[in-house]
Every structure is written in C-alpha cells, then in structure tokens.
mmCIF file of the N, C-alpha and C atoms, coordinates in Angstrom:
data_MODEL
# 
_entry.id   MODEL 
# 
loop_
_atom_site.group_PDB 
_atom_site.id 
_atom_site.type_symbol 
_atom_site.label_atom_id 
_atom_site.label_alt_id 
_atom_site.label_comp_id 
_atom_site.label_asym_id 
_atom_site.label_entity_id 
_atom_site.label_seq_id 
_atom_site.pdbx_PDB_ins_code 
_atom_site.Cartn_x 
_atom_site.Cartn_y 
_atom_site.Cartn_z 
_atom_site.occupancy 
_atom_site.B_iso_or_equiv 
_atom_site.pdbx_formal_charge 
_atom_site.auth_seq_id 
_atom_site.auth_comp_id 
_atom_site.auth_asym_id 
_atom_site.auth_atom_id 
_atom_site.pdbx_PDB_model_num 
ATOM 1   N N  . UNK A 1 1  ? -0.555 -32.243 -65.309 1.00 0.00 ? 1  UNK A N  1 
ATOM 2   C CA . UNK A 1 1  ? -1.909 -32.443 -64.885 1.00 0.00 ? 1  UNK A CA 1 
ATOM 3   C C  . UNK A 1 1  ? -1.888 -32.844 -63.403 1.00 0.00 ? 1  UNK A C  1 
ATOM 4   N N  . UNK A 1 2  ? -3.028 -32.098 -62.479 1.00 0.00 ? 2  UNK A N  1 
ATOM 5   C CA . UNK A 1 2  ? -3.036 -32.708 -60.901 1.00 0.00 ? 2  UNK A CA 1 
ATOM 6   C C  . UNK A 1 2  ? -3.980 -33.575 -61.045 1.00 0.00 ? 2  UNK A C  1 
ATOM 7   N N  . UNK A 1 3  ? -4.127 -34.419 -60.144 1.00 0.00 ? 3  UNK A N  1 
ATOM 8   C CA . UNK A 1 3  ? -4.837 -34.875 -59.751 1.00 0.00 ? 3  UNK A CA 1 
ATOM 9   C C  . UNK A 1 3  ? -4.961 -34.648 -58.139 1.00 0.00 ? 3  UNK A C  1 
ATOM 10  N N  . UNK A 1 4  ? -6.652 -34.682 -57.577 1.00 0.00 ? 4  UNK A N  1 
ATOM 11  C CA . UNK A 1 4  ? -6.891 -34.960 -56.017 1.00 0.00 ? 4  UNK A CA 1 
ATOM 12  C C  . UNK A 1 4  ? -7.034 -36.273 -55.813 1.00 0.00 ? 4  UNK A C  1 
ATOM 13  N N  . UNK A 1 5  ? -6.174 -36.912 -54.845 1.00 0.00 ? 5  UNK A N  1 
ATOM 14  C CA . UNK A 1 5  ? -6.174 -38.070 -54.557 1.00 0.00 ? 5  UNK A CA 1 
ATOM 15  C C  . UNK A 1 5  ? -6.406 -37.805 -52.859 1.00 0.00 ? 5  UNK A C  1 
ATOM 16  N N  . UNK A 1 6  ? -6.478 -39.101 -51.893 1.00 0.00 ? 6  UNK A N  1 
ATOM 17  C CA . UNK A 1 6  ? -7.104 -39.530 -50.709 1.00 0.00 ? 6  UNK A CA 1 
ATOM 18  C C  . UNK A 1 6  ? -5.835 -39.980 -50.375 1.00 0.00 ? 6  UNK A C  1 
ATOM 19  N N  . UNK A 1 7  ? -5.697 -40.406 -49.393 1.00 0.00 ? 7  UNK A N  1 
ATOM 20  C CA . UNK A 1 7  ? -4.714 -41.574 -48.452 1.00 0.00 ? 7  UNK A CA 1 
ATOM 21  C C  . UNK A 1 7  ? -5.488 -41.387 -47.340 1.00 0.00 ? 7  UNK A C  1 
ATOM 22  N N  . UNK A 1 8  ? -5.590 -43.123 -46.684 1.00 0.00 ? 8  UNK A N  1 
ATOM 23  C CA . UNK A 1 8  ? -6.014 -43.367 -45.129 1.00 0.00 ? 8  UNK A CA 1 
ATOM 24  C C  . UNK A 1 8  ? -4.745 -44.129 -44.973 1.00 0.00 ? 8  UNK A C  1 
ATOM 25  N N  . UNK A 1 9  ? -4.384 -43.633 -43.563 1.00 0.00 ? 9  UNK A N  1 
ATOM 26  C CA . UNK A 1 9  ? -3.248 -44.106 -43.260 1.00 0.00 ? 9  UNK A CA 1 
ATOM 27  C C  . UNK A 1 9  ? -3.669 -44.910 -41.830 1.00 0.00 ? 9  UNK A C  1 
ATOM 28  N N  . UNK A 1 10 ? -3.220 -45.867 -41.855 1.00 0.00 ? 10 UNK A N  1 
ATOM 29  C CA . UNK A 1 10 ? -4.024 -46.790 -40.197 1.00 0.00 ? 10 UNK A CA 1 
ATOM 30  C C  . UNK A 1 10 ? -2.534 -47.302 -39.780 1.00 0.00 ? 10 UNK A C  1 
ATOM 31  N N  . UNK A 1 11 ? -1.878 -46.234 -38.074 1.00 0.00 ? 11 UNK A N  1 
ATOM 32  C CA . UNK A 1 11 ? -0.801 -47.123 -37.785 1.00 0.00 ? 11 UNK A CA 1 
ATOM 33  C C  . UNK A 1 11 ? -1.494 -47.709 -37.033 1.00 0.00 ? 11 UNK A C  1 
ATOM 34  N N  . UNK A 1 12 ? -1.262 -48.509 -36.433 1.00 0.00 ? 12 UNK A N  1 
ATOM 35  C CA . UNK A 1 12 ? -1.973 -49.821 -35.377 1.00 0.00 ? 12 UNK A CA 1 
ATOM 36  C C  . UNK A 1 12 ? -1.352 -49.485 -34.132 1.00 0.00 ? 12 UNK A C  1 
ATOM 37  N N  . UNK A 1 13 ? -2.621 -49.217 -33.034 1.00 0.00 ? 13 UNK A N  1 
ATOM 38  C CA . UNK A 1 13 ? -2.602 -48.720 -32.072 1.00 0.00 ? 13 UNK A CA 1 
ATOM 39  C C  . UNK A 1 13 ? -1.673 -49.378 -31.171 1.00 0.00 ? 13 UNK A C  1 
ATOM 40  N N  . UNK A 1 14 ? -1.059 -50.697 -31.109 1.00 0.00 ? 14 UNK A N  1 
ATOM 41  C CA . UNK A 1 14 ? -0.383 -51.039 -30.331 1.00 0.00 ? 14 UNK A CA 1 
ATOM 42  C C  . UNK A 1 14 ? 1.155  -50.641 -30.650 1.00 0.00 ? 14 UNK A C  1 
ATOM 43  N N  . UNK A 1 15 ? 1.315  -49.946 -31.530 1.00 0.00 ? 15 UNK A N  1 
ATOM 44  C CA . UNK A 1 15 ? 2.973  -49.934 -32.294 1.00 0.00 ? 15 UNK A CA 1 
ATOM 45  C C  . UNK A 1 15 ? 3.133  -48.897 -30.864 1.00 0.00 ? 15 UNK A C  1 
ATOM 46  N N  . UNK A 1 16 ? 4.606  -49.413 -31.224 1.00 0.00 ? 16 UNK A N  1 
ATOM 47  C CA . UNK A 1 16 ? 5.747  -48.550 -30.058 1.00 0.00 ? 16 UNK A CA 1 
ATOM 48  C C  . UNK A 1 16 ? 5.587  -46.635 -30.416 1.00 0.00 ? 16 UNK A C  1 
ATOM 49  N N  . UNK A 1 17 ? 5.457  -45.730 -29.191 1.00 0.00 ? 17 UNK A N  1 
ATOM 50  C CA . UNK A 1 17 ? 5.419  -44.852 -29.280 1.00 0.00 ? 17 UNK A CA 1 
ATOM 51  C C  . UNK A 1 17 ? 6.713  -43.691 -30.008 1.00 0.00 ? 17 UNK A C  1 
ATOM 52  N N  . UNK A 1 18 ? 8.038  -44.940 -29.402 1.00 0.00 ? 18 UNK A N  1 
ATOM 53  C CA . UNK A 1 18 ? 8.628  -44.105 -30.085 1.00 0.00 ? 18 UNK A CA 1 
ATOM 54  C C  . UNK A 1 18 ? 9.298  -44.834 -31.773 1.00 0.00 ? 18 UNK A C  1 
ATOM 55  N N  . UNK A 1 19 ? 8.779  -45.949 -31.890 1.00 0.00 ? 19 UNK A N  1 
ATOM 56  C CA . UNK A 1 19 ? 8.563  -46.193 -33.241 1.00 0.00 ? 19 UNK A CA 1 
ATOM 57  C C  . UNK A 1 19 ? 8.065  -45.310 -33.885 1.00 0.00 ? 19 UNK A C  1 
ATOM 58  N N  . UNK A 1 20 ? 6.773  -45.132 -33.627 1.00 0.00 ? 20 UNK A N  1 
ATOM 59  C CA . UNK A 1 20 ? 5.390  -44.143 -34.215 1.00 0.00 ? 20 UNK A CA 1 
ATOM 60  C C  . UNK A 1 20 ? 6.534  -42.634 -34.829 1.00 0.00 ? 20 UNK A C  1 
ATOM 61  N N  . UNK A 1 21 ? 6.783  -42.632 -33.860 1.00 0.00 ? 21 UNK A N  1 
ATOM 62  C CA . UNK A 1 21 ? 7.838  -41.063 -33.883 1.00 0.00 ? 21 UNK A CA 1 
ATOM 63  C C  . UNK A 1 21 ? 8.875  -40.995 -34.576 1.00 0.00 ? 21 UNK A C  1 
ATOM 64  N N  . UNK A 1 22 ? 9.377  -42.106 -34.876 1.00 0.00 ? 22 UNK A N  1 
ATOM 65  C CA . UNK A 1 22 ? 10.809 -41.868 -35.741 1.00 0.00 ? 22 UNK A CA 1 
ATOM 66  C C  . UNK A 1 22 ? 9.776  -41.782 -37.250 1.00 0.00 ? 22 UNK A C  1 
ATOM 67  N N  . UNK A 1 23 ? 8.767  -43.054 -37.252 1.00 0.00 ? 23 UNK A N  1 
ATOM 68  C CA . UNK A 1 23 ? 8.194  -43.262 -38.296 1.00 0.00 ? 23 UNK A CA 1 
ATOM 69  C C  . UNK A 1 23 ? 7.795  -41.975 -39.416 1.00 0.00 ? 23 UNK A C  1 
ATOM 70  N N  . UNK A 1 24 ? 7.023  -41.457 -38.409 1.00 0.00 ? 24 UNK A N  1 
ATOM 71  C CA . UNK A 1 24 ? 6.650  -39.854 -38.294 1.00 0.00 ? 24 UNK A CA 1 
ATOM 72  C C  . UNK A 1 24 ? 7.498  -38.994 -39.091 1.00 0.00 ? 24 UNK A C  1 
ATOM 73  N N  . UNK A 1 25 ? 8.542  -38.867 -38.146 1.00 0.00 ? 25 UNK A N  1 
ATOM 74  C CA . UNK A 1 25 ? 9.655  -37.588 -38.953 1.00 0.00 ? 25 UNK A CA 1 
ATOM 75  C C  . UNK A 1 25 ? 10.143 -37.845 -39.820 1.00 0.00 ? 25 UNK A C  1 
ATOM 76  N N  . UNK A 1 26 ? 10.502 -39.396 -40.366 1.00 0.00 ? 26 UNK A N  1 
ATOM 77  C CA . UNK A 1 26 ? 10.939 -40.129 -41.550 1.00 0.00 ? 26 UNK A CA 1 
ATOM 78  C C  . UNK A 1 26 ? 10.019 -39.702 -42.902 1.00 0.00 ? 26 UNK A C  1 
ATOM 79  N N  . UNK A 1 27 ? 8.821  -40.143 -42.360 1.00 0.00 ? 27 UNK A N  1 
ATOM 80  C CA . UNK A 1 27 ? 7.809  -39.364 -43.670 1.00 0.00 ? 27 UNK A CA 1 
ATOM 81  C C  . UNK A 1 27 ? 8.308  -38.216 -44.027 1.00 0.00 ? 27 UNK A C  1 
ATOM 82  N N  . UNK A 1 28 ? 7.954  -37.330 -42.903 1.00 0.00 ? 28 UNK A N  1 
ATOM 83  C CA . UNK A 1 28 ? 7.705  -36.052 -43.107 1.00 0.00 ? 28 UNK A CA 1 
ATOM 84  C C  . UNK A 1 28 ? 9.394  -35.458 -43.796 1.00 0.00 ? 28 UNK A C  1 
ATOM 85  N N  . UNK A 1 29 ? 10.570 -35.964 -43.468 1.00 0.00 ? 29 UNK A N  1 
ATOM 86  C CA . UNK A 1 29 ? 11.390 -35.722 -43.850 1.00 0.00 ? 29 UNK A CA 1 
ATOM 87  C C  . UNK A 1 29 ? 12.050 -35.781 -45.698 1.00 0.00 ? 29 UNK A C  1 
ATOM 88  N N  . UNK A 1 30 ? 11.025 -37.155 -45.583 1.00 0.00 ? 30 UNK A N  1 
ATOM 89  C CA . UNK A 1 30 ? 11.258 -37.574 -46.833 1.00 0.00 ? 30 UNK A CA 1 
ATOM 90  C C  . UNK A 1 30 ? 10.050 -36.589 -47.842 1.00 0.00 ? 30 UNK A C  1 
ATOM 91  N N  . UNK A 1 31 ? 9.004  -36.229 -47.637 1.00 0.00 ? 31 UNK A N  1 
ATOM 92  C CA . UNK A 1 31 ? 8.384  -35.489 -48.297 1.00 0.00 ? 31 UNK A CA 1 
ATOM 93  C C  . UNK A 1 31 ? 8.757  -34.270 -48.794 1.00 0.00 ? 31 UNK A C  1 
ATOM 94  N N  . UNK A 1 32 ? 9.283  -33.598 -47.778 1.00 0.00 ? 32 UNK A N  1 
ATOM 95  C CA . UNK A 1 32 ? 10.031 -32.480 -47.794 1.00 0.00 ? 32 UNK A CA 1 
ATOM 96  C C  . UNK A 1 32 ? 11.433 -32.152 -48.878 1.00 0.00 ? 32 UNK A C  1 
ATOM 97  N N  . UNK A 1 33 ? 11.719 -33.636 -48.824 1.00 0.00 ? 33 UNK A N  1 
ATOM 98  C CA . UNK A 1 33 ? 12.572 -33.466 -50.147 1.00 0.00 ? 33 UNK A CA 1 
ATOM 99  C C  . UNK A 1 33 ? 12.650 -34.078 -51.308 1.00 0.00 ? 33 UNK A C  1 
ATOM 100 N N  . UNK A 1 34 ? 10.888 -34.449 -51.169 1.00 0.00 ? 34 UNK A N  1 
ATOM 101 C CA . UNK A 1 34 ? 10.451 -34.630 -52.560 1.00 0.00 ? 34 UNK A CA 1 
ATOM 102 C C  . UNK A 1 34 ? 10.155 -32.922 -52.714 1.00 0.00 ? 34 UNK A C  1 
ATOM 103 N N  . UNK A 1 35 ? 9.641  -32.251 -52.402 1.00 0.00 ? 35 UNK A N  1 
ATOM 104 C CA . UNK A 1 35 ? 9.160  -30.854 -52.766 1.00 0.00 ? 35 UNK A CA 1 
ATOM 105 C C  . UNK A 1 35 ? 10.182 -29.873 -53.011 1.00 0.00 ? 35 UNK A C  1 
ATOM 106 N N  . UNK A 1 36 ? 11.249 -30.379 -52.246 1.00 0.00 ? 36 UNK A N  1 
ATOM 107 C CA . UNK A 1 36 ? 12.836 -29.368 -52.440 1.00 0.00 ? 36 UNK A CA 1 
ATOM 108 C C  . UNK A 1 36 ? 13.053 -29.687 -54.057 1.00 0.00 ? 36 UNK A C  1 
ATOM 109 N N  . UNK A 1 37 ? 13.192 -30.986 -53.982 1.00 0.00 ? 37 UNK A N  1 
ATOM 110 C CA . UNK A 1 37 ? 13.978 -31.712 -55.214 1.00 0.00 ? 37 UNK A CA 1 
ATOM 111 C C  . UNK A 1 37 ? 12.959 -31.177 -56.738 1.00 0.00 ? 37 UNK A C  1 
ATOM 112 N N  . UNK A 1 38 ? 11.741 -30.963 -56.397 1.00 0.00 ? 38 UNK A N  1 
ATOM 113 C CA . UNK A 1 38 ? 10.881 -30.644 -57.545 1.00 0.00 ? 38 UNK A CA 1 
ATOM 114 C C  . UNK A 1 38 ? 10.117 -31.911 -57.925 1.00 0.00 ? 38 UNK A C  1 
ATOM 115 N N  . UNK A 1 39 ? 10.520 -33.038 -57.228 1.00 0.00 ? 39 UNK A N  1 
ATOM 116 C CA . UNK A 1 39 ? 10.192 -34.056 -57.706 1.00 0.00 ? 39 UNK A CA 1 
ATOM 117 C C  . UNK A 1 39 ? 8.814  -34.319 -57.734 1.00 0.00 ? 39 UNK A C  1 
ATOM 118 N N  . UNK A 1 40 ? 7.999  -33.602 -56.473 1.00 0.00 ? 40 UNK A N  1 
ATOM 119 C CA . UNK A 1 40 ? 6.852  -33.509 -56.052 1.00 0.00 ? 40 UNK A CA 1 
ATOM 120 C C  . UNK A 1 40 ? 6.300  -32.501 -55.580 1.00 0.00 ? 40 UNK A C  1 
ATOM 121 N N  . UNK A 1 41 ? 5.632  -31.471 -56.127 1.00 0.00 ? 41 UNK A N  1 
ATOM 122 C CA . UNK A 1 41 ? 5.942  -30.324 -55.636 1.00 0.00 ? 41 UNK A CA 1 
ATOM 123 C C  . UNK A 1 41 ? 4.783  -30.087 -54.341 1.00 0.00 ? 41 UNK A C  1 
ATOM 124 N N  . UNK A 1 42 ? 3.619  -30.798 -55.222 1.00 0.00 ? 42 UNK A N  1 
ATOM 125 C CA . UNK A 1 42 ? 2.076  -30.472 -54.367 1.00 0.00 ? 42 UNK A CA 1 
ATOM 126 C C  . UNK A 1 42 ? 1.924  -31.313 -53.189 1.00 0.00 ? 42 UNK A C  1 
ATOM 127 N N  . UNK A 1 43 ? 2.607  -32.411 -52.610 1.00 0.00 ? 43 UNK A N  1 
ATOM 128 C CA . UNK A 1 43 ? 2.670  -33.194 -51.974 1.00 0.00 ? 43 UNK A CA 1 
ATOM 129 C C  . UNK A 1 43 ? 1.742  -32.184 -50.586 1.00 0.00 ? 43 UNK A C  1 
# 
C-alpha cells in the first residue's frame, strides 16, 4: 500500500555553506540506496 505523504524541511539559514552541501549529497546519496536496495522504492 502507498501512501502520499509531505516533508518540510527548514535548514537554518545561517548553517555553513559547505555544511549545507555535504549535508545535501549525504541525503541524496543515502536515498538512492534506499531505491537500489528495494528498500524504498518510491522515495
């Protein structure tokens, strides 16, 4: 069964730029292999 779900995501404007950026590709990296893995496909 899917469900549609929301996320608001608020980084706080003062965080380090290249914090922001590792932060960033870390997600995105990690999502990516939830969807490889099957674990998550619809992400």
């Amino acid at each position: 069964m899917l469900f549609a779900v929301r996320m608001d995501v608020d980084i706080p404007r003062d965080l380090d730029p290249g914090v922001r950026a590792d932060l960033v590709a870390r997600e995105k990296a990690y999502c990516r292999e939830l969807q490889k893995s099957g674990e998550w496909l619809h992400i």
